[in-house]
Every structure is written in structure tokens, then in C-alpha cells.
C-alpha positions in Angstrom: -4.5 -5.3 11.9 -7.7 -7.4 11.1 -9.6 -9.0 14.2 -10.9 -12.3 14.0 -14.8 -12.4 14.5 -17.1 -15.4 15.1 -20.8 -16.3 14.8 -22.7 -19.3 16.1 -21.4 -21.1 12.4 -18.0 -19.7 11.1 -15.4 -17.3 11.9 -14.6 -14.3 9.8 -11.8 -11.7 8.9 -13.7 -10.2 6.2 -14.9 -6.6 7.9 -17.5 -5.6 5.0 -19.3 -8.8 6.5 -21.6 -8.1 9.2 -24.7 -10.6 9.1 -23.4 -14.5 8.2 -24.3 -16.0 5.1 -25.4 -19.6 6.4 -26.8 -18.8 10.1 -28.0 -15.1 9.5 -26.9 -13.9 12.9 -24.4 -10.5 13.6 -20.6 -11.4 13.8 -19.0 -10.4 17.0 -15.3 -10.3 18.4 -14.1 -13.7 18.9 -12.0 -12.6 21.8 -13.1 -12.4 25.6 -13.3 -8.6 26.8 -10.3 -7.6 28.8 -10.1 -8.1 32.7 -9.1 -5.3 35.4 -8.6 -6.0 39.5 -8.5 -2.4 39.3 -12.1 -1.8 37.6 -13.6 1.2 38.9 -17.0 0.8 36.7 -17.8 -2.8 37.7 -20.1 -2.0 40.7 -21.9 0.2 38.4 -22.2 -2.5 35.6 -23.0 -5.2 38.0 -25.8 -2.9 39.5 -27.1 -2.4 35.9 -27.4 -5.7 34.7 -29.4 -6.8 37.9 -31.8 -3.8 37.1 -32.3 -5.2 33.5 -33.0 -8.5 34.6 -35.6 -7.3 37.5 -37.2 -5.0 33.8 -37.4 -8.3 32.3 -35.2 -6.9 29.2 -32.2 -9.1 29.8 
């Protein structure tokens, strides 16, 4: 099954591709990342990203 993936330009189901040919930036999944109620890692994650943004790195 081929995924669709997207840049800032275009949209892509060629996998060998991985930097786009008019924009230069990475392709990445075209699709939002899937959603759980039930998360048990998303105090962890949210706990992380507030670090990284303190670190200046985010």
C-alpha cells in the first residue's frame, strides 16, 4: 500500500523520493497522527515538549 506524502509544494507517492525537486524540503506523511483518549504516554510527551521549548531547541 503506498502512502501519500506532502511537502510545502506538491504531494508525492513516489517512495525513492525524499527531498522535493522544486521547494528542496523533506516529504512527510500527509496524514494527521492518530488520536487515543486512552494515551498513556501523553503526559510524558507534553512534559517533553515544554522542556524543549524552555532549551530554546523547539
Amino acid at each position: 500500500m503506498r502512502l501519500l506524502r506532502k511537502c510545502t509544494c506538491s504531494y508525492t507517492i513516489d517512495e525513492s523520493k525524499e527531498i522535493c525537486d522544486k521547494c528542496g524540503e523533506r516529504f512527510h506523511s500527509a496524514y494527521p497522527p492518530k488520536f487515543s483518549p486512552y494515551d498513556k504516554y501523553a503526559d510524558y510527551r507534553r512534559k517533553m515538549k515544554e522542556l524543549a521549548k524552555q532549551r530554546g531547541s523547539f
